[in-house]
C-alpha positions in Angstrom: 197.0 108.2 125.3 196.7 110.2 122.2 192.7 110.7 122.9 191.1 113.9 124.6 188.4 112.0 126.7 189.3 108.9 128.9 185.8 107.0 129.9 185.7 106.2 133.5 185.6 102.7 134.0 182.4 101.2 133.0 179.8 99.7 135.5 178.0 96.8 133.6 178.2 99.0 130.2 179.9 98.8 126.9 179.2 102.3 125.9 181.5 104.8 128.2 179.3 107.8 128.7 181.6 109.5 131.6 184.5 111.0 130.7 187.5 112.4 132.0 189.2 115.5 129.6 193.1 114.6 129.8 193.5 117.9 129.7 191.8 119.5 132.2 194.0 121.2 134.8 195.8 118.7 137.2 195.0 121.0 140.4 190.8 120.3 139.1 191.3 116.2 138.4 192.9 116.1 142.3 190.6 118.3 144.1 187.8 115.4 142.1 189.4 112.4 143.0 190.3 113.6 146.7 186.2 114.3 146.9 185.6 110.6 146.3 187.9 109.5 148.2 186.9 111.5 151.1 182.8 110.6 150.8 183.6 106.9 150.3 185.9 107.5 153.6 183.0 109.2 155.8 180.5 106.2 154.7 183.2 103.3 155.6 184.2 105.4 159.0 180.3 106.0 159.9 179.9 101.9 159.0 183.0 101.0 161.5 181.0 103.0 164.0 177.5 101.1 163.7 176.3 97.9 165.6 175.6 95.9 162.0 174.3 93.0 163.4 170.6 94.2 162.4 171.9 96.1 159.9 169.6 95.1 156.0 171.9 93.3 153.4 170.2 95.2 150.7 171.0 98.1 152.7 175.1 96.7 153.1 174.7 96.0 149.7 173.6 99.5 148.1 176.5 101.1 150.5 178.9 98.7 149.1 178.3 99.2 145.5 178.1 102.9 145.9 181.8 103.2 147.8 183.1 100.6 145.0 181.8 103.5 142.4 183.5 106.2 144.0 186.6 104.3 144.3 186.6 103.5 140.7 185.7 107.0 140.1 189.4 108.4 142.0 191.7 105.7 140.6 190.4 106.4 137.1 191.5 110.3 138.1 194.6 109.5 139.6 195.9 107.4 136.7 195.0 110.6 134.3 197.4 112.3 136.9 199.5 109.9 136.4 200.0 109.8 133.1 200.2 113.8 132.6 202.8 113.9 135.2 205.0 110.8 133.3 204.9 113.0 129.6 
């Protein structure tokens, strides 16, 4: 990990254009992650709580992809942790 700039994981994209600084100060790349983790929480915890039986799949669909993002998003964060806190 000799780079400055780790790309988050791509969605459908060769080209990273998001990019975490390895550098940046381990307090900052936790308080991001735990953000994700606690938006794509809220939606999943406000789905649990819905009747979803006339719920749109498209709808489902859009919710789904977006959490997955997020998710992506922390775990690419907490591996930069990660690997500062392992050197």
């Amino acid at each position: 990990m000799t780079q400055q700039y780790i790309p988050l994981t791509g969605i459908d994209s060769l080209i990273p254009c998001l990019l975490i600084d390895k550098n940046t100060p381990l307090d900052v790349l936790h308080a991001n992650s735990a953000a994700r983790l606690l938006a794509v929480t809220q939606v999943l915890e406000s789905l649990a709580r819905l009747d979803l039986k006339d719920a749109d799949s498209a709808d489902l669909q859009h919710l789904a992809n977006a959490s997955a993002i997020l998710l992506r998003d922390s775990c690419d964060l907490l591996d930069v942790m990660g690997w500062r806190l392992q050197a």
